[in-house]
N, C-alpha and C positions, 0 to 999 in steps of 0.2 A: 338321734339320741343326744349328740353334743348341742345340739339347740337349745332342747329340754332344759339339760341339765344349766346350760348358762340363762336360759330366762329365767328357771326357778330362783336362782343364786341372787339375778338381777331383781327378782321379785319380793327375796326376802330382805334383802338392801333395802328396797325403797318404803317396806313394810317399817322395818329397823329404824329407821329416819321417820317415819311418819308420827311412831309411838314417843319418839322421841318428842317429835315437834309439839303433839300432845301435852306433855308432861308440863313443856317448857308455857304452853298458852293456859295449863293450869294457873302455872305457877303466878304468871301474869293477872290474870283474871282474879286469881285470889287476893294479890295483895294491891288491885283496885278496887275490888270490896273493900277490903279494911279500910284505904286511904279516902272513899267513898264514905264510911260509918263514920269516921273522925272527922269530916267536915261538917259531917250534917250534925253531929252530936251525940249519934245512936251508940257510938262507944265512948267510955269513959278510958281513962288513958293507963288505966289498971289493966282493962279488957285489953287494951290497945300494944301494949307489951307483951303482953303474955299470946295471944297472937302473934306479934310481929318474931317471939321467942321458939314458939313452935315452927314457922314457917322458916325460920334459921336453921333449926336442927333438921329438919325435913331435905331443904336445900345442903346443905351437910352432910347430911345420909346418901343422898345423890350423888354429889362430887366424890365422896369418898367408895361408893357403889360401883362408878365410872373409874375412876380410878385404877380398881383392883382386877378392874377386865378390861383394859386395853381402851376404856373409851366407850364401853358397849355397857348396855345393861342385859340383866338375863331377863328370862319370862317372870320367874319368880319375885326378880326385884321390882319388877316393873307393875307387878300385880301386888307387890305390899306399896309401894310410892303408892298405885291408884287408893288402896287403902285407905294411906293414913293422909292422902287428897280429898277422900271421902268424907274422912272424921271432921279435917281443921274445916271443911266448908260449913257443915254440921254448926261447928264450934261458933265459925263467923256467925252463922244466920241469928245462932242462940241469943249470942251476946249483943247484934243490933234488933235484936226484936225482944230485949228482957225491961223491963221497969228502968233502970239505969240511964241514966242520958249525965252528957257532960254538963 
């Protein structure tokens, strides 16, 4: 029984880190899109702000997420980040595939 219970512990550790590590290759992958849209021209540098503006406050909400738990995020927090990871990807694709170019 004491097995159990330290593999589950050990399980949900590596889980807890993984979700993590998730967030963090968002966050990455996100903002080489944008830096990806602004070489080629597909963002204009209005787009390009206001992007790089969300992706601030987002990264913010994080920090300040982690913060208030020790380090950790909950289920909850982690499933509004995928959220609002959801919308700014949305957001990016809109603004390099709209009429606009620099």
């Amino acid at each position: 029984m004491k097995r159990l219970v330290i593999s589950l512990m050990g399980a949900a550790m590596i889980a807890s880190t993984m979700q993590a590590g998730e967030i963090w290759n968002r966050r990455e992958n996100q903002q080489d899109r944008i830096a990806q849209g602004v070489r080629s021209g597909q963002l204009t540098a209005r787009e390009t702000g206001r992007l790089e503006n969300k992706e601030a406050n987002l990264n913010r909400e994080i920090r300040n997420d982690r913060r208030n738990d020790n380090g950790h995020l909950t289920a909850g927090e982690r499933a509004q980040i995928n959220r609002q990871q959801n919308r700014l990807s949305g957001d990016i694709y809109r603004d390099k595939h709209n009429a606009y170019r620099q």
